[in-house]
ROLO-181783 format. One record per residue: z, y, x negated of N, C-alpha, C in turn. Coordinates in steps of 0.2 Angstrom, whole numbers, padded with zeros to 4 digits, always signed. Atoms other than C-alpha are relative to their C-alpha. Layout:
% ROLO-181783
ZYXZYXZYX
...
% end
This chain:
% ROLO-181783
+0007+0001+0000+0192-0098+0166-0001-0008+0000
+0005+0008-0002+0184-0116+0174+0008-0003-0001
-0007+0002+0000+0204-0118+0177+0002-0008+0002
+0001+0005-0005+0200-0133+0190-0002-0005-0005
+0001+0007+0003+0194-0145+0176+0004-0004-0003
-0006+0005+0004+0207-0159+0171-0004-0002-0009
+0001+0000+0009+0207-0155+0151+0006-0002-0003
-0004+0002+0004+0222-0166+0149+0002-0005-0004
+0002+0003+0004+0213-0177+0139+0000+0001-0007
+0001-0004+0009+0211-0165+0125+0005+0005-0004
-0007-0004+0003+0223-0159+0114-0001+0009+0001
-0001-0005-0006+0228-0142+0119-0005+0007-0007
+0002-0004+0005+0221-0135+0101-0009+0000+0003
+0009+0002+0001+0202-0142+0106-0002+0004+0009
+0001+0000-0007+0204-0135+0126-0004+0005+0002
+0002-0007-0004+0200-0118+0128-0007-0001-0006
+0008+0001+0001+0184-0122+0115-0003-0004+0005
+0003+0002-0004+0179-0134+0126-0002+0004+0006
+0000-0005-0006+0181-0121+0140-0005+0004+0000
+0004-0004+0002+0171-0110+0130-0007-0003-0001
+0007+0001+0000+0158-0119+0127-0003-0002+0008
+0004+0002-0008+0154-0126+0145-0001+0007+0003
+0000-0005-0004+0156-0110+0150-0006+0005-0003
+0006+0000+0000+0140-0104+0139-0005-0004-0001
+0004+0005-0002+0130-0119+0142-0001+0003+0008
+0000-0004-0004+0134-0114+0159-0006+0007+0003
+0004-0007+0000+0128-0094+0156-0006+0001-0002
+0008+0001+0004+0113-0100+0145-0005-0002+0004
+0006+0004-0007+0106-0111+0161-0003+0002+0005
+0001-0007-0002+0110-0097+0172-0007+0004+0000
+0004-0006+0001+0100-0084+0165-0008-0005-0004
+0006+0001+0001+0086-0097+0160-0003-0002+0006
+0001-0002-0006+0085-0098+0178-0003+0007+0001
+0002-0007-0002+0084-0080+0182-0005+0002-0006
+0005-0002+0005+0072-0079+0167-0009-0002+0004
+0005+0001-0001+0061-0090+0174-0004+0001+0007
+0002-0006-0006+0059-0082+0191-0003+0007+0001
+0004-0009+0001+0057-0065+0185-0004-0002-0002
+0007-0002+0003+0043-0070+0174-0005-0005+0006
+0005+0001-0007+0034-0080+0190-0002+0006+0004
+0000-0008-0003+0037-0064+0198-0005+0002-0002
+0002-0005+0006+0031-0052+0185-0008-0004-0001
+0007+0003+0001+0015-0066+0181-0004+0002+0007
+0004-0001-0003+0010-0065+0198-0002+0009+0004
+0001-0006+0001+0013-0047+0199-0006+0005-0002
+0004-0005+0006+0004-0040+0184-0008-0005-0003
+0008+0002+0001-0011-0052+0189-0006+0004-0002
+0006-0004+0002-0024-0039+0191+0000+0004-0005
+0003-0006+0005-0020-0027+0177+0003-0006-0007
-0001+0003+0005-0023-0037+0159+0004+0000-0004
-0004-0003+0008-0013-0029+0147+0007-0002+0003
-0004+0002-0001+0003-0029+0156+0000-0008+0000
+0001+0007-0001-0001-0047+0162-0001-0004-0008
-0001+0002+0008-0005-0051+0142+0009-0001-0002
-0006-0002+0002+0012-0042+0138+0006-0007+0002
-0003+0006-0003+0021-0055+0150+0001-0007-0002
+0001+0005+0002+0014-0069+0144-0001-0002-0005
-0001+0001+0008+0014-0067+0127+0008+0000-0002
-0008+0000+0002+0033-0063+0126+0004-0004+0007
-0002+0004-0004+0037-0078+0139+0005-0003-0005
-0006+0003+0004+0046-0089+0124+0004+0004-0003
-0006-0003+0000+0054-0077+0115+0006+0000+0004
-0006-0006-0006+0062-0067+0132+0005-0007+0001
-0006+0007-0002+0070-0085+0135+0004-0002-0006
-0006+0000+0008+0079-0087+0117+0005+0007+0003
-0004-0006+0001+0084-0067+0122+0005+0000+0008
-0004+0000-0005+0090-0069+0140+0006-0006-0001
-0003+0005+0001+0099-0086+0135+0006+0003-0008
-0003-0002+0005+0108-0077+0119+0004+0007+0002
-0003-0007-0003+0113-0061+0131+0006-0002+0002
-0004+0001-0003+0121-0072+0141+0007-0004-0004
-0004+0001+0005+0130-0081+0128+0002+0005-0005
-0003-0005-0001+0135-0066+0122+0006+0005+0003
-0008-0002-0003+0145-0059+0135+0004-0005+0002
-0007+0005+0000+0154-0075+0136+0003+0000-0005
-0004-0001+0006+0158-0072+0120+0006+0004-0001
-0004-0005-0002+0166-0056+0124+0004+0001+0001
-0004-0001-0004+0176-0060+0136+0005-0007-0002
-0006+0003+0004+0184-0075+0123+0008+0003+0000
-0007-0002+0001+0201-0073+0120+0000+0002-0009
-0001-0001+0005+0203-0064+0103+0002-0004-0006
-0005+0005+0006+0217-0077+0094-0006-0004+0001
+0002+0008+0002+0204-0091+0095-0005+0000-0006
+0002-0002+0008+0199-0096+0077-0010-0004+0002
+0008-0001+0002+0177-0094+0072-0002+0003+0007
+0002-0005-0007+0176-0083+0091-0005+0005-0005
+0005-0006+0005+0170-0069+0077-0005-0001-0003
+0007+0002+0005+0158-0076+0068-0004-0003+0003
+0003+0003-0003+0150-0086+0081-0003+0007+0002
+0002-0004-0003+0150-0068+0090-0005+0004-0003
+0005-0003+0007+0140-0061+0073-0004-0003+0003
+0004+0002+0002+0130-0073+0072-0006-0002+0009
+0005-0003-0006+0125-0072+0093-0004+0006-0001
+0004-0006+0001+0121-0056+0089-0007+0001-0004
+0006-0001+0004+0110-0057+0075-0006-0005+0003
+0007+0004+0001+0100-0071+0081-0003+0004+0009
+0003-0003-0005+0099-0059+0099-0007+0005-0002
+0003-0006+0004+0093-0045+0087-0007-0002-0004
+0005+0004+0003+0082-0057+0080-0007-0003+0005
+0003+0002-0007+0074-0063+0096-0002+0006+0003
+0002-0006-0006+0073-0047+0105-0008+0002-0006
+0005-0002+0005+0061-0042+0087-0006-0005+0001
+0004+0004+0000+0050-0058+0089-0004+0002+0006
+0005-0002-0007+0046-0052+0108-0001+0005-0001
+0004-0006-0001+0042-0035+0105-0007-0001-0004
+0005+0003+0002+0030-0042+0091-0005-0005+0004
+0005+0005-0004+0022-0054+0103+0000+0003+0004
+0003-0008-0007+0021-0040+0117-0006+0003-0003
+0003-0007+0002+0013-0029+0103-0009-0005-0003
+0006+0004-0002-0001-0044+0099-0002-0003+0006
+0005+0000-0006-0005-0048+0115-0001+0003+0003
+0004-0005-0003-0010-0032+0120-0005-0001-0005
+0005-0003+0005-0019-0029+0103-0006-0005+0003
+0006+0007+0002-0029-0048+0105-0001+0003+0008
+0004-0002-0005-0031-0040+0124-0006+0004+0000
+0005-0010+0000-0039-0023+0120-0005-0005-0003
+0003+0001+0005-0049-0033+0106-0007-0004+0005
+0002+0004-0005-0054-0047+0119-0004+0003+0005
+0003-0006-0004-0059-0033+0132-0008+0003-0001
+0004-0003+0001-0071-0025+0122-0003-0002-0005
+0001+0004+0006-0080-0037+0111-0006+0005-0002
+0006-0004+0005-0093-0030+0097-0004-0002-0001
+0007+0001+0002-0105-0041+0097-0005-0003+0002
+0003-0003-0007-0116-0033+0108-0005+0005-0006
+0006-0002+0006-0132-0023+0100+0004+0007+0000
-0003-0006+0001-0123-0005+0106+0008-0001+0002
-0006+0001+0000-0107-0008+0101+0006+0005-0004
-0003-0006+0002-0101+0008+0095+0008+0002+0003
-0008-0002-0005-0086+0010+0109+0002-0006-0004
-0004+0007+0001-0080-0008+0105+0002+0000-0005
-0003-0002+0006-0078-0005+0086+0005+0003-0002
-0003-0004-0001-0070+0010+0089+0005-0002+0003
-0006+0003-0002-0057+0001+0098+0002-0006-0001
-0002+0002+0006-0056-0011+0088+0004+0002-0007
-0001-0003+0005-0054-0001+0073+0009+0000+0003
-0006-0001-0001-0039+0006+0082+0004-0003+0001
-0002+0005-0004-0032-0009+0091+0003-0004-0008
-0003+0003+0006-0028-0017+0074+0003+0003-0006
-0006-0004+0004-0022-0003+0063+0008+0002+0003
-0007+0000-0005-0009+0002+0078+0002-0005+0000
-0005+0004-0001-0004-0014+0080+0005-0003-0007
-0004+0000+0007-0001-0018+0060+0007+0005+0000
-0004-0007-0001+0008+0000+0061+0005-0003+0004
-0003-0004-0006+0017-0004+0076+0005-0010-0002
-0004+0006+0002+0024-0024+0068+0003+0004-0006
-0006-0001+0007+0031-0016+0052+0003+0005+0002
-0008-0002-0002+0042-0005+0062+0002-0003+0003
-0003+0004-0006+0046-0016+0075+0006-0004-0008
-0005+0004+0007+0053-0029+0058+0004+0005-0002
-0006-0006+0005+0060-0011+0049+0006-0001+0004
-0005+0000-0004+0069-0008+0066+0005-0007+0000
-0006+0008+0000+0075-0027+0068+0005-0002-0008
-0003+0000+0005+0080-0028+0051+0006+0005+0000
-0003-0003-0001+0089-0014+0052+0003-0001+0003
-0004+0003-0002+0099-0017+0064+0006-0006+0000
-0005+0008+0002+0104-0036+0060+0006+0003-0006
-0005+0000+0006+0111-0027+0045+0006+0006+0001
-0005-0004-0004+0120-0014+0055+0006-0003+0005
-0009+0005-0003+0132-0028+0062+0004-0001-0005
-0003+0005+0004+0137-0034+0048+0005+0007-0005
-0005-0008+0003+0152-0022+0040-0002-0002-0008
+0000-0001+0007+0149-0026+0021-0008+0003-0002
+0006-0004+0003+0131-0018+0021-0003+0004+0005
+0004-0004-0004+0128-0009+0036+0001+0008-0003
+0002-0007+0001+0127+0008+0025-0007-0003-0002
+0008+0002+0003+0110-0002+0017-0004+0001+0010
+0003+0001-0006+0106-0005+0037-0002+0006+0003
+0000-0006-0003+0110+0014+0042-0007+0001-0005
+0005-0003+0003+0097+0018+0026-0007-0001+0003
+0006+0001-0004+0084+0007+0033-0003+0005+0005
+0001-0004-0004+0084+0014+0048-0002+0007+0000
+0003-0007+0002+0083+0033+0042-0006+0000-0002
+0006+0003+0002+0069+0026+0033-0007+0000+0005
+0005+0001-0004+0060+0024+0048-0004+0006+0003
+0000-0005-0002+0062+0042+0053-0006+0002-0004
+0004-0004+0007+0049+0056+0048+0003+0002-0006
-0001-0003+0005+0061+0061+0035-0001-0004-0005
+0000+0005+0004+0061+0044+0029-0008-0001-0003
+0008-0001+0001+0040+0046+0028-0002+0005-0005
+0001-0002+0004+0041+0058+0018+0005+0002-0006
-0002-0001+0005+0053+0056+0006+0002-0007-0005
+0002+0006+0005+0055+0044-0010-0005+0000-0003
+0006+0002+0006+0044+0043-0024-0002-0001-0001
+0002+0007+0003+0045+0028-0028-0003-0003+0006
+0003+0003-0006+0039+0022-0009-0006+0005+0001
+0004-0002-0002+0025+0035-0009-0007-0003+0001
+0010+0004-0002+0010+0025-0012-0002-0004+0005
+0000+0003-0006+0016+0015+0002-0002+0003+0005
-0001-0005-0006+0021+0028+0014-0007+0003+0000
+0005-0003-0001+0004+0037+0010-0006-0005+0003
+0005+0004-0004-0007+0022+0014+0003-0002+0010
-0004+0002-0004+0005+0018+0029-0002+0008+0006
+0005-0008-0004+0000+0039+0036-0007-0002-0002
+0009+0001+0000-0018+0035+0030-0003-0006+0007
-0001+0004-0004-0018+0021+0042-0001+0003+0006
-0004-0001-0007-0010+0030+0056-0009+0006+0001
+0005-0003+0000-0025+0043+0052-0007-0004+0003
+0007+0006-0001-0039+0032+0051+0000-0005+0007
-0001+0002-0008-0033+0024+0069-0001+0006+0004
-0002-0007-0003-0033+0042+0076-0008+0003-0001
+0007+0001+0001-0048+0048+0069-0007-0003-0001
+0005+0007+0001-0058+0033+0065-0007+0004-0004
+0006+0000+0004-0070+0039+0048-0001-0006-0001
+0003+0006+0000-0071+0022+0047+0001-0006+0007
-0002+0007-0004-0071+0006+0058-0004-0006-0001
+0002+0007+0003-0073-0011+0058-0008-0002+0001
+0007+0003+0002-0093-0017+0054-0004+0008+0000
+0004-0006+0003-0096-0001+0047-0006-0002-0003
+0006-0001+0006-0110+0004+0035+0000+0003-0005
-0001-0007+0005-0104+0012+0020-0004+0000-0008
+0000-0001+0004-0107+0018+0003+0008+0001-0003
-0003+0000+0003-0095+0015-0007+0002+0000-0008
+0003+0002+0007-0095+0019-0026-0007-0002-0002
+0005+0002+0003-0111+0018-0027-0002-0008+0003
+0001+0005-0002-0112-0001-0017+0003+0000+0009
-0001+0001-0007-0116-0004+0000+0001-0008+0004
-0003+0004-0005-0108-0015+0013+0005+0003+0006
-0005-0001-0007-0097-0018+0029+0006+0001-0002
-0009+0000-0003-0080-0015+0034+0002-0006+0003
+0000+0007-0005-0076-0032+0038+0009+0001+0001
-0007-0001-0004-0054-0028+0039+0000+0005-0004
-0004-0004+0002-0044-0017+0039+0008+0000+0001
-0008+0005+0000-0025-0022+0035+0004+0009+0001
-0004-0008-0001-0011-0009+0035+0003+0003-0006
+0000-0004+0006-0013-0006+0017-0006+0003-0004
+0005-0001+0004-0030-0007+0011-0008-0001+0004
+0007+0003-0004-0049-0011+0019-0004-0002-0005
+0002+0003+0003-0059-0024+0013-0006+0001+0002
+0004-0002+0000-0077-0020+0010-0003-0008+0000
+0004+0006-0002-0092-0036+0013-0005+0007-0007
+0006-0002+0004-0104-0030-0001-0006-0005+0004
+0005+0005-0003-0121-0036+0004-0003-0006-0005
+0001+0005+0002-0122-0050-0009+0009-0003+0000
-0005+0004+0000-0105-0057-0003+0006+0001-0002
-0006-0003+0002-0093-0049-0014+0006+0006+0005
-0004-0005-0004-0077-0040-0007+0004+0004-0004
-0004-0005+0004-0072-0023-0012+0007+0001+0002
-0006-0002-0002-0052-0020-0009-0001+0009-0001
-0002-0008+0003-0049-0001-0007+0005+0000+0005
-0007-0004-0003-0034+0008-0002-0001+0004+0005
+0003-0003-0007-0034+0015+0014+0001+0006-0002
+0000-0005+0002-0029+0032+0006-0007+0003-0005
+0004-0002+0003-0042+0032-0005-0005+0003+0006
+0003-0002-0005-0053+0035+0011+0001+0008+0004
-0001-0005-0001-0044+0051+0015+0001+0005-0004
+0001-0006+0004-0045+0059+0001-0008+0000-0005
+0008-0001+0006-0064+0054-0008-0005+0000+0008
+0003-0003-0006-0078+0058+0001-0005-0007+0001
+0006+0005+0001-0093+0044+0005-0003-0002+0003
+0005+0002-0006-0106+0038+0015+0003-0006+0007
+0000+0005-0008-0104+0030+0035-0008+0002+0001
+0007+0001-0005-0121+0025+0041+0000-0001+0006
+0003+0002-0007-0116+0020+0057+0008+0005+0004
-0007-0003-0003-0101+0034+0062+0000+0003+0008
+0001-0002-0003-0109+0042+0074-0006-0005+0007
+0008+0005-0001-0126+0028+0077-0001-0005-0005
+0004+0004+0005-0133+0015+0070-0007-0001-0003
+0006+0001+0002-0149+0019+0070-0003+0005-0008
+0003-0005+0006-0158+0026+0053-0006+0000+0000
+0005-0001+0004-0171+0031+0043-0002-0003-0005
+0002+0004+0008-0179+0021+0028-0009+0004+0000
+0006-0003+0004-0193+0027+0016-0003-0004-0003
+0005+0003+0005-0207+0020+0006-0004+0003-0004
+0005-0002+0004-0215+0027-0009-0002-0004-0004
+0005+0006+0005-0230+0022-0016-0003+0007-0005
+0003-0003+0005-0238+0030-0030-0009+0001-0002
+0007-0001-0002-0259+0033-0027-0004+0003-0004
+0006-0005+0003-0273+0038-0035-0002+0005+0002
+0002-0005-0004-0282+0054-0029-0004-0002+0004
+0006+0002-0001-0296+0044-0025+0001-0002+0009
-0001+0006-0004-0288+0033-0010+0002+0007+0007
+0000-0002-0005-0290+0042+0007+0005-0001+0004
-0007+0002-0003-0274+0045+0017+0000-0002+0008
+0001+0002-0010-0282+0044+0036-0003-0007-0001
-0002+0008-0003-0285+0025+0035+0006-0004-0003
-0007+0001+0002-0268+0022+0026+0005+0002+0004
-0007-0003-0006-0258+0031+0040-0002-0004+0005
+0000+0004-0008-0269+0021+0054+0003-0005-0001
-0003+0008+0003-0265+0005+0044+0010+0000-0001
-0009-0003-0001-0245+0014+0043+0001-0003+0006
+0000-0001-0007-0248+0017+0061+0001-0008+0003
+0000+0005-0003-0253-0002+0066+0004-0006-0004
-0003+0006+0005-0241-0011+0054+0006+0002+0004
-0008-0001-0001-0225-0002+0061-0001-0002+0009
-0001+0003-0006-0232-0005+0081+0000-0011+0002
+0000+0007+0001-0234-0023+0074+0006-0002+0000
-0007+0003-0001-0216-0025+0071+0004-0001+0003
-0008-0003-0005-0201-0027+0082+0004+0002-0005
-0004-0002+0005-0190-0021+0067-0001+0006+0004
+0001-0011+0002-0197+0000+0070+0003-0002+0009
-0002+0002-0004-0189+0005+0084-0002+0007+0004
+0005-0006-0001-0203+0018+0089+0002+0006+0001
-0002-0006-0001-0194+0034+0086-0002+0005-0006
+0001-0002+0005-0200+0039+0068-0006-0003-0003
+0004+0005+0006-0216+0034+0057-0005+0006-0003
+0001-0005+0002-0223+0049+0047-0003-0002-0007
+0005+0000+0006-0234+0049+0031-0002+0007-0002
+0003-0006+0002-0234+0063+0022-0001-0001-0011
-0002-0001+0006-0236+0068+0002+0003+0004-0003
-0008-0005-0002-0222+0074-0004+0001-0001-0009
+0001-0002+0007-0226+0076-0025-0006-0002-0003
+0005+0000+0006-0241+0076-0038+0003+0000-0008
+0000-0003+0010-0242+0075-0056-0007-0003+0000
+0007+0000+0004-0257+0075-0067-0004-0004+0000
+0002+0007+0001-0262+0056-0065+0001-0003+0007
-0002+0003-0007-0254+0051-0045+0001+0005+0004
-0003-0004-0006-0249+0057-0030+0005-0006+0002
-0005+0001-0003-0234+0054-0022+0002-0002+0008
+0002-0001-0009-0235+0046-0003+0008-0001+0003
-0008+0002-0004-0218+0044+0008-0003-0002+0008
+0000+0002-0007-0218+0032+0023+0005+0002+0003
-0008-0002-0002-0204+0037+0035+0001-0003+0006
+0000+0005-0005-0200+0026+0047+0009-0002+0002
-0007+0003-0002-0185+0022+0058+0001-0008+0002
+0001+0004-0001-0176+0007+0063+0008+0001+0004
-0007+0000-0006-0159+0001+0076+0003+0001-0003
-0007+0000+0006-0147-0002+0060-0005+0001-0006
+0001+0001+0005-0147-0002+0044-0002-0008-0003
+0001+0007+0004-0151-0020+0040-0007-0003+0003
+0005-0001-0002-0165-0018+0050-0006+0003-0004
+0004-0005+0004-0173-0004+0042-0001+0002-0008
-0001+0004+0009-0170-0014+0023-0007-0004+0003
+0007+0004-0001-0182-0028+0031-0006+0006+0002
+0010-0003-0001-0197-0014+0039+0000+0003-0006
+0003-0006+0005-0196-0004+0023-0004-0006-0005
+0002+0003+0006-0198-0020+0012-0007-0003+0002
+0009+0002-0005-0213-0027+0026-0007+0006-0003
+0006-0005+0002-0223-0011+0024-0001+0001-0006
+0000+0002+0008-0219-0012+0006-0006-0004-0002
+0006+0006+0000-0230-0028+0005-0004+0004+0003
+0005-0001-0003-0242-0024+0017-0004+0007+0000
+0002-0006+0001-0246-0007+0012-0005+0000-0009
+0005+0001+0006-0249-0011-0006-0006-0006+0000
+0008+0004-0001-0260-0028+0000-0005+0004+0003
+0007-0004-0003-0271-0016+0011-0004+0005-0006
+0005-0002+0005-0274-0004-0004-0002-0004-0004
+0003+0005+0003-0277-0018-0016-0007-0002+0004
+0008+0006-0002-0291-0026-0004-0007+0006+0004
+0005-0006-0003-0299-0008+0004-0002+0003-0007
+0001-0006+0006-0296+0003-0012+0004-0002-0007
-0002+0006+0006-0297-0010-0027+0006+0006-0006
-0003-0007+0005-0294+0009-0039+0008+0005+0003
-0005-0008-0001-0280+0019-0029+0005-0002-0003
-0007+0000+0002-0266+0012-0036-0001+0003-0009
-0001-0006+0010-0260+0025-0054-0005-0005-0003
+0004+0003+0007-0273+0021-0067+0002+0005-0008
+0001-0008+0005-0273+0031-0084-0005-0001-0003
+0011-0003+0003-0290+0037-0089+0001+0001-0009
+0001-0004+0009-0294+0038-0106-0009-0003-0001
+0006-0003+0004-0311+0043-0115-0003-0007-0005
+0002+0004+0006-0320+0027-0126-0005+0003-0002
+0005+0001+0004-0333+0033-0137-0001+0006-0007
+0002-0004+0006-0337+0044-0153+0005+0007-0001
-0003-0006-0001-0325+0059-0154-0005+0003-0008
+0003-0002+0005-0337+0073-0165+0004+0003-0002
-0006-0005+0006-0324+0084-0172+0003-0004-0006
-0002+0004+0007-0318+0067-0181-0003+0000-0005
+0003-0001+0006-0321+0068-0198-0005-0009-0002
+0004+0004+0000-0333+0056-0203-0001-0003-0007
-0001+0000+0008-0333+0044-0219-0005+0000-0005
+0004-0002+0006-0341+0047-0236-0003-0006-0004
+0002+0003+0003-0352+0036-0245-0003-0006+0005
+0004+0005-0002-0361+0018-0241+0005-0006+0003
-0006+0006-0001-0350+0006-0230-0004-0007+0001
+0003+0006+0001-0355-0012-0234+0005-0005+0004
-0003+0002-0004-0351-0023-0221+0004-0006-0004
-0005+0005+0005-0338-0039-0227-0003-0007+0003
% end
């Protein structure tokens, strides 16, 4: 090997390293050549379709650590056995190949996700598809890094002869067998299938609208253990992605974002309901909030003393149809106030002489 270069400078112990190393220096420049080729190619290629084209040029640095570490590898190979630290050098190319090849599948696996994501922005008025591919786009790709690491990890530890039974484990681990067994990894492993669920068929996604215990807010993430909840004064709920599939609880916006919101006022008998629906009628074509497909007044319970009115009114979201309920809210009880001083509940009571009271004896003298 590289026989032709005059090495009788160097002691005969230091020669053939010297050999060896020019010779992957050599292999590493090589194949960073043919790296850099293909991926021109490849770029100009897999111009027109994104995803590919993301994939390429997201795993541009790595594949150049992995091509340059192949090649120094099989110069390794082809070493000569006797020569001393050949073996461990050979380990440790390996590992850092297995460790590079891991870094480009993860950077292949986020530049598609930040493609899809990029592709289909959500914030747009109907943004239902976008969400939904969102949702997905970020739980697979969580999903799709922590096996990528399992696998690489495994591996690195499958070179190595003093632990590659822990390395063989790992791996099995990754298997369905590995999914479903362990006890002690269960609350993992069941968030980890709740995940893969929740990507698949998406009860939730990202800028949801949920009930959750009883408090409402968004889906602002969702990680690949748990989803963070946006309460709507600021606070974040954490819940466990399993918890999702197995409790039951409110989506407002799973299917639409559009709702229904309600208004009960409490009224006298007295107050006439045909100028309070016209005055319904012209407060809700008054607002761009109502999004003209619902607006209804009915009475919808009595007791002894009220009546019970229900505004019913739609609107595009939820956050929307909080502001028209609390508008007509106002504007409903200022119009009874200023038409029908009396409609709002009173309680009647009787002032004057009741006869049946008994009545007192003798001369009351005033003080």
């Amino acid at each position: 090997m590289l026989a032709f270069l005059p090495l009788d400078f160097l002691p005969a112990a230091y020669r053939a390293w010297f050999v060896l190393a020019i010779a992957m220096v050599l292999a590493a420049a090589v194949a960073l050549v043919v790296h850099h080729i293909g991926f021109l190619v490849l770029r100009r290629i897999t111009a027109p379709r994104p995803y590919l084209h993301a994939a390429v040029t997201g795993g541009a640095i790595p594949s150049r650590f992995v091509f340059a570490l192949l090649a120094i590898r099989m110069v390794l190979s082809g070493a000569p056995g006797e020569m001393l630290f050949t073996r461990g050098l050979s380990y440790l190319t390996t590992v850092s190949f297995i460790l590079c090849l891991t870094w480009w599948a993860s950077r292949c696996v986020k530049a598609l996700s930040d493609t899809a994501i990029r592709l289909n922005p959500y914030d747009v008025a109907d943004n239902l598809r976008a969400r939904r591919m969102l949702t997905q786009t970020r739980v697979l790709a969580r999903s799709a890094h922590a096996v990528i690491v399992l696998l690489g990890l495994s591996f690195v530890l499958l070179t190595l002869p003093g632990v590659r039974q822990i390395g063989a484990s790992l791996l099995a681990s990754a298997g369905v067998a590995g999914l479903v067994a362990g006890i002690a990894a269960r609350p993992v492993l069941g968030n980890f299938i709740a995940g893969l669920q929740i990507a698949f068929t998406q009860p939730i996604r990202i800028d949801d609208v949920l009930i959750v215990n009883g408090e409402w807010g968004r889906v602002e993430e969702i990680t690949g253990t748990f989803v963070v909840v946006r309460i709507w004064d600021e606070r974040r709920m954490i819940v466990p992605l399993q918890w999702f599939i197995e409790n039951p609880f409110e989506n407002w916006t799973h299917r639409t974002s559009s709702l229904l919101g309600t208004v009960f006022l409490w009224l006298d008998f007295s107050v006439p309901l045909a100028p309070v629906r016209k005055e319904f009628e012209r407060l809700c074509k008054a607002s761009p909030l109502w999004d003209t497909r619902v607006a209804v007044v009915q009475v919808t319970d009595t007791t002894e003393r009220a009546m019970q009115v229900r505004f019913l009114v739609s609107a595009a979201n939820s956050g929307q149809a909080f502001e028209l309920r609390c508008y007509l809210r106002e504007r409903l009880i200022a119009f009874i106030c200023e038409h029908y001083p009396g409609g709002l509940p009173r309680v009647r009571a009787q002032v004057g002489e009741d006869r049946d009271a008994p009545r007192p004896q003798g001369k009351v003298v005033p003080v």
